[in-house]
DRENPA-370691 format. One record per residue (C-alpha): z, x, y negated. Coordinates in steps of 0.02 Angstrom, whole numbers, plus 50000, padded with zeros to 5 digits. Each point is the difference from the previous one (the first is absolute). Example, Ala and Ser with C-alpha at 12.3 -4.5 7.8 and 13.67 -1.06 7.14 Angstrom:
BEGIN
503905061550225
499675006949828
***
This chain:
BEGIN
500005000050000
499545007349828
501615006649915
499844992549794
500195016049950
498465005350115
498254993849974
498415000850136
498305000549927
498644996550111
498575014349953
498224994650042
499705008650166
501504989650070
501115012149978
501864996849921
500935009449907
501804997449945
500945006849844
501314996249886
499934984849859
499475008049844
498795011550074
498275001649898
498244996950055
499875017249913
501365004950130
499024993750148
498455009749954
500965017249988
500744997250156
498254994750090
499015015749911
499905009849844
498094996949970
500334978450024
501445004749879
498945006649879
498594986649998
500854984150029
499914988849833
500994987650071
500604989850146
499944982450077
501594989850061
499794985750112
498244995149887
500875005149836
499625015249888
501565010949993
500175015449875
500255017050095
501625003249892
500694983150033
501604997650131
499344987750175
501444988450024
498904994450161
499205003850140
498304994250053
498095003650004
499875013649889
498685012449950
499605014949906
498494997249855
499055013549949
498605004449874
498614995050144
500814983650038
499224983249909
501874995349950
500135017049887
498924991349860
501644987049944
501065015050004
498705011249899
499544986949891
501724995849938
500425018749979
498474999949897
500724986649902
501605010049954
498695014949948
499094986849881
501514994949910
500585017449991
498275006049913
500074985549874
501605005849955
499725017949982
498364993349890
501054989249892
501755002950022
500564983849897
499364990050127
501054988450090
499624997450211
500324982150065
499574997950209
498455003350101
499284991950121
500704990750188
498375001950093
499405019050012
498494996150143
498635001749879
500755003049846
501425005649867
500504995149824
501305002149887
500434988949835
500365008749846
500594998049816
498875007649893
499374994949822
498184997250057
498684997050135
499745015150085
498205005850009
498735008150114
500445017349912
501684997350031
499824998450182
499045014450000
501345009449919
501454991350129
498925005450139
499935016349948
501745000849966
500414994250170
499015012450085
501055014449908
501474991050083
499314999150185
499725019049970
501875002149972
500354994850185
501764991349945
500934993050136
500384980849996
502014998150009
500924984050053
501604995949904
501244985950032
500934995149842
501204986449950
499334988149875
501215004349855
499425018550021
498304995950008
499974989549855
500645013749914
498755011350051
498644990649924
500874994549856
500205020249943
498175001750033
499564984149863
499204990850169
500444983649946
499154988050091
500515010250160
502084995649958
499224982149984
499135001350167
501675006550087
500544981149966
498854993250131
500435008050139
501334990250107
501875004449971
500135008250175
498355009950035
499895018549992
499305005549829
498975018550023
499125009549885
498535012550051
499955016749911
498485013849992
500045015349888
500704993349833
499594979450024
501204988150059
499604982050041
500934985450075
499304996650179
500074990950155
498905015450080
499155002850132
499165015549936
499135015550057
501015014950038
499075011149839
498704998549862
498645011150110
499794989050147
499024990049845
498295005850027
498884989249899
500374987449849
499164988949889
500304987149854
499304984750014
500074989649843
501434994049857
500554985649945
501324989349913
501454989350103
501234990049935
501865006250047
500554991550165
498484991049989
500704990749849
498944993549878
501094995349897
500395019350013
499555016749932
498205008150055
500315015650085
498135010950063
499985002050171
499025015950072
499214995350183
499565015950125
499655005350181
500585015050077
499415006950181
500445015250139
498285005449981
498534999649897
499024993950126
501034984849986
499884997449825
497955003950007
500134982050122
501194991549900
498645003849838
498444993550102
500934985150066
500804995649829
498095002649938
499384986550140
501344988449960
499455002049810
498234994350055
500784983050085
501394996949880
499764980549994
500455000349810
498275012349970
499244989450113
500364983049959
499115003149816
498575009750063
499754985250130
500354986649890
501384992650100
501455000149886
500895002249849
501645001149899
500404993549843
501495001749885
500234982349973
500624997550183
500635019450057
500145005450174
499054981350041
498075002350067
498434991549923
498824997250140
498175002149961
498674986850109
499715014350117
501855007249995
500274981550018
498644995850168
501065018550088
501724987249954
499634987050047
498885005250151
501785009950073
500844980949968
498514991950118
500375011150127
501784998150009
499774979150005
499025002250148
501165009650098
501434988949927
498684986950076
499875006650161
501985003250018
500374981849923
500815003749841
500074986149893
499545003949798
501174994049851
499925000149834
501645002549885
500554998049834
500095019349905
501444994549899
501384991250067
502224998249975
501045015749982
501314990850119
498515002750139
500145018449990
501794999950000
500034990050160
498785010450058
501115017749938
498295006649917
501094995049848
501385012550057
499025012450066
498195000049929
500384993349827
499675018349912
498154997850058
499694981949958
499324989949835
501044986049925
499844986049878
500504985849940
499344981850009
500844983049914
501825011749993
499805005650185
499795016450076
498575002150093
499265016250087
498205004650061
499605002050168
500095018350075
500004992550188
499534987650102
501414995950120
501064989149885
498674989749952
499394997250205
502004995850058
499644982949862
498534995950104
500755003150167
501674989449929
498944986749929
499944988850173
501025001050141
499185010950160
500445000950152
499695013850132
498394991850062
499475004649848
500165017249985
499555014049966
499364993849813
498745013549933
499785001249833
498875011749887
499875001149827
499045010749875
500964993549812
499895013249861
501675008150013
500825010449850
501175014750011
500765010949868
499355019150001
500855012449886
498475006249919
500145019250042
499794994050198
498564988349977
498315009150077
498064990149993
500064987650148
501305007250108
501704994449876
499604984449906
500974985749916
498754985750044
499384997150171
499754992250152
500635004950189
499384991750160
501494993250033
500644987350131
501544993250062
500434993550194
501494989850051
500364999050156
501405001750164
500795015150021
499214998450169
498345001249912
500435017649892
499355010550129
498364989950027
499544997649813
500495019349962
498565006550113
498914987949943
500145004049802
500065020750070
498354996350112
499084991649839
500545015149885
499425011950124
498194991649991
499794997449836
500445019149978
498625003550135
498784992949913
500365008849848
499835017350085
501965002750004
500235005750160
501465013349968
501374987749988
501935004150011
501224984250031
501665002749928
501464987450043
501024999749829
501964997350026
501344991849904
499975005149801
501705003849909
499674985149890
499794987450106
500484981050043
500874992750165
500895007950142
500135012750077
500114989650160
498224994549935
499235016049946
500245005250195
499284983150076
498655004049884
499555017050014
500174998750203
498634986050009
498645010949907
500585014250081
499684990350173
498224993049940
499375016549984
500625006150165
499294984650064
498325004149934
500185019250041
499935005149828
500655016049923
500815000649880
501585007749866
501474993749939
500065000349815
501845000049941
500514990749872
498194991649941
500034982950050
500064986949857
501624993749935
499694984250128
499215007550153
499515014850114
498195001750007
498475009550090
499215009449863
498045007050022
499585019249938
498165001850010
499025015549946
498334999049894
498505011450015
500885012349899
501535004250115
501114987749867
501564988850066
499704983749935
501464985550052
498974981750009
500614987350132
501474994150028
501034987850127
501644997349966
501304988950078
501314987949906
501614990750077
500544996749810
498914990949871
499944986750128
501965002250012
500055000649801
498704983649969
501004989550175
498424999050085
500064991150167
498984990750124
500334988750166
500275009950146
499614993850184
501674995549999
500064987249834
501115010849920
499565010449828
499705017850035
499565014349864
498025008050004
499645016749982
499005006449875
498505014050025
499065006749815
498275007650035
498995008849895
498355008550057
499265009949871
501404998849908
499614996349792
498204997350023
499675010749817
500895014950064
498994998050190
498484998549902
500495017549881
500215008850161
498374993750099
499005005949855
500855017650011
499774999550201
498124996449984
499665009349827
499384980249947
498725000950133
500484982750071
499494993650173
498514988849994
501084984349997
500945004749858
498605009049885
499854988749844
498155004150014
499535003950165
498065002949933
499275004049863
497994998349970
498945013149941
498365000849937
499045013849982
499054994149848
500054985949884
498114993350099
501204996250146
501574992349907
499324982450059
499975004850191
501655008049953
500474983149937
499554990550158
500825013350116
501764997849908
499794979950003
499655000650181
501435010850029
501104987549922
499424986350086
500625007650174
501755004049921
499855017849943
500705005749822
498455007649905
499425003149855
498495008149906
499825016349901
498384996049898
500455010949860
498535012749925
500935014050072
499655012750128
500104994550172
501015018750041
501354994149880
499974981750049
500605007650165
500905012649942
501024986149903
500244987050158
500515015950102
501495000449861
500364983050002
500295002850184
498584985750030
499804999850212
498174996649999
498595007049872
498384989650032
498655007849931
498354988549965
497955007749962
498364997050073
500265001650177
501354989750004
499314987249905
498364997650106
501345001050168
501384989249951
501145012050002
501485011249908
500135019950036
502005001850027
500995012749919
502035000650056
501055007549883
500225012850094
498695006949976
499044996750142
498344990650015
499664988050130
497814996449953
499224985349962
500644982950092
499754982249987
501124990949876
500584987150129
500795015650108
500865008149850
500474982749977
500554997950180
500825014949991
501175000649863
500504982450061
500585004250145
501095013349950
500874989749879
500294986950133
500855013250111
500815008549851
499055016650077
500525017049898
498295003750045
498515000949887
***
């Protein structure tokens, strides 16, 4: 039996090793070898990143990280980030350092206060600055502190909104500070073991945040940066950061005429009619397979009682992201979810269990509040829609109407070419309703579904929504990115919270279970990150214009004419480029505009009937008859083909 004094880590080979509480992952290295000593960054506890200077209180899976491990970027990146804060203070010394950033997998930042914008000569001078400081080869030293000494520490070195940062951390937590060469910062670590094992950084971009997110707040500038092992690594990063430049759905949307913003409505989309045929084209297919899986489609009011969301507890717990107003001296809120508005329906007549499961789906406009600094094109929005449904039914049903929703989501995101798809299973939040006694009935029945179905999956502590646990869906687009869409979650309270009931076999009342489905999730962000995962070059089905006409002189603009109006007639999108323009740059243009299908129109297809197909590709199919093309690109809009 392991003594508490005594600790057994479990090394990857299989292998355990035992030592005392309060030995170091630095420790552990020395002992295994001088040369893993001397290149480990890091180490990994039971999943978690762990600082090499930092006392294990517990045994487990445990591993060394080193500088040719994936994991050494969060630890080199969030070194880095110490380095940038310490070259903007050695630039201007005045400067005041608030916090950095949570996530190091891609990235680093750190907020300052500082009179101005800073600009692309600044960075320039930063990253110069930084490199001096890599050269110095300064060791990264963990310090534990009490809070009154720590507050003292910053106040002597005029770090003022650090002493107001001490304030939110927990009475109760360990407070540490990192130190290399002369800087000293308050941090939660984990970092690299010295400034050298950063091989390769770059600054990204600046701009202004409000403290805390605040807007109410003071702007501080915020510097954003990447930092990497190698150069080779940061070479990737560039060209990858390039590609997703090219499909950035913002550049996109313009260029393709799908979208736009507007100050009169901010963070809220305007749809354009082709932005607006890709909408509501995503909407179609989602009725259909709400069809085929008989969901049954409501509409809802958008503004409705405050007293609904405080039966509901959005009002307790969601109320900092929600709109308000006030109608004939009564407090009303907008709509930010469905499920409230589907338990009135459900309550409306009595049911009984012959009736259930009810299905119902709903697409209302929906309106959340975004801070401003966190709202981003498509993908964070205030105004939107979701695919949303709602099923009450048995708890004898759960299992049954779990796979079902997790079988549809896994087709739709086949036919969208998402076919690297993690499944998380998201756990009880901190701030959360119910019991625990609930939580645990909960979590066990989606837990069972997807050991029913064989799925794999991870558990996800602490990510479930204040009401439920719930299946989550990671998918990856073309560009290696980890998007979060779908959702299934399951609910033993708002039907608790609104007394819903129906007749059970028995006559007596008995309490339904609630399931919330979403698919593709908001339907504006889904659509943001299909246009990044196919650079706008939509599938057939969803192409606003799936072919575009093209004559090769103004003599053949009325053959032209009749080729497009055919077209039409057997249900393909097309239109006519009759303009007294070059027929190179006519389809140099459609190739742009990501059009699927260039028909090009002269003599010899005039006198045969036919088109000579260009794909936007590039590649040219010949001459053919109109009634194939016709054929064609019907057909693979009717079986939603990613085909050309």
């Amino acid at each position: 039996m392991q003594s508490p004094s005594r600790i057994v880590l479990t090394l990857p080979d299989g292998s355990a090793r035992e030592c005392e509480a309060g030995t170091t992952a630095l420790d552990i290295a020395a002992a295994i070898g001088p040369r893993l000593a001397k290149d480990a960054v890091g180490a990994e506890l039971n999943g978690r990143l762990v600082d090499l200077r930092q006392p294990l209180d517990a045994g487990g899976d445990f591993r060394i990280i080193t500088t040719r491990d994936e994991a050494a970027g969060s630890f080199i990146r969030h070194s880095a980030e110490h380095v940038l804060a310490d070259a903007v203070k050695r630039l201007w010394p005045e400067v005041e350092i608030d916090v950095g950033r949570r996530d190091h997998s891609e990235k680093f930042q750190y907020d300052f206060r500082f009179p101005r914008p800073f600009t692309s000569e600044d960075l320039e001078l930063i990253e110069a600055k930084m490199r001096e400081i890599l050269r110095e080869d300064s060791v990264f030293e963990r310090v534990e502190i009490d809070r009154e000494a720590a507050a003292g520490v910053f106040a002597a070195m005029g770090e003022t909104l650090k002493v107001e940062r001490l304030k939110d951390i927990p009475v109760g937590d360990e407070i540490t500070l990192y130190r290399h060469g002369g800087f000293t910062d308050l941090c939660r670590g984990p970092h690299a073991q010295r400034a050298s094992q950063i091989k390769a950084i770059k600054l990204l971009e600046a701009s202004g945040v409000y403290w805390k997110g605040d807007e109410s707040s003071e702007m501080l500038q915020r510097i954003y940066g990447t930092a990497f092992a190698s150069q080779d690594e940061l070479d990737r990063f560039a060209e990858n950061l390039e590609l997703a430049r090219q499909r950035d759905h913002r550049r996109l949307g313009t260029e393709l005429d799908l979208f736009s913003f507007n100050e009169h409505a901010p963070a809220s989309p305007f749809f354009h009619p082709k932005g607006a045929f890709v909408y509501n084209a995503l909407i179609d297919y989602v009725r259909e397979r709400n069809r085929d899986n008989e969901y049954l489609e409501v509409v809802t009011p958008q503004i409705l009682d405050v007293e609904l969301w405080r039966t509901s507890g959005h009002y307790d717990n969601y109320r900092e992201a929600m709109y308000f107003a006030e109608v004939d001296e009564r407090q009303f809120a907008v709509k930010p979810m469905n499920c409230p508005t589907h338990c009135l329906i459900y309550a409306s007549s009595l049911r009984s269990y012959r009736d259930l499961p009810i299905r119902y789906a709903d697409f209302g406009r929906l309106h959340r509040y975004e801070r401003s600094g966190v709202t981003s094109g498509l993908a964070r929005v205030r105004s939107f829609a979701q695919d949303d449904a709602h099923v009450f039914c048995t708890s004898e049903q759960v299992e049954a109407e779990v796979l079902k929703a997790v079988a549809s989501i896994q087709e739709i995101y086949e036919t969208f070419d998402f076919s690297d798809v993690l499944i998380e299973l998201s756990t009880r939040p901190e701030k959360r309703l119910g019991t625990d006694e609930l939580w645990d009935r909960a979590e066990a029945a989606l837990a069972a579904a997807l050991r029913t179905a064989g799925i794999d999956y991870e558990i996800k502590d602490g990510d479930g929504a204040f009401y439920g646990p719930k299946i989550d869906f990671q998918i990856k687009d073309a560009l290696g990115r980890q998007w979060q869409l779908g959702t299934v979650q399951l609910d033993y309270h708002l039907p608790q919270r609104f007394e819903l009931s129906y007749i059970g076999v028995d006559g007596s009342e008995h309490r339904p279970v609630m399931i919330h489905r979403a698919m593709l999730g908001s339907v504006e962000r889904f659509m943001g990150i299909l246009i990044e995962h196919t650079g706008g070059a939509f599938p057939v089905w969803l192409a606003p214009i799936q072919a575009l006409v093209l004559p090769v002189s103004e003599k053949f603009a009325a053959y032209g004419t009749e080729v497009r109006d055919r077209l039409c007639r057997a249900g393909v999108r097309c239109e006519l480029d009759d303009r007294n323009e070059k027929l190179g740059y006519r389809i140099r243009e459609a190739q742009v505009r990501k059009t699927p299908y260039m028909l090009v129109v002269g003599e010899r297809e005039q006198e045969a009937g036919a088109v000579a197909v260009r794909l936007r590709s590039g590649e040219d199919l010949g001459a053919q008859p109109v009634r194939e093309v016709a054929t064609r690109i019907v057909d693979l809009s009717a079986g939603r083909s990613r085909a050309l």
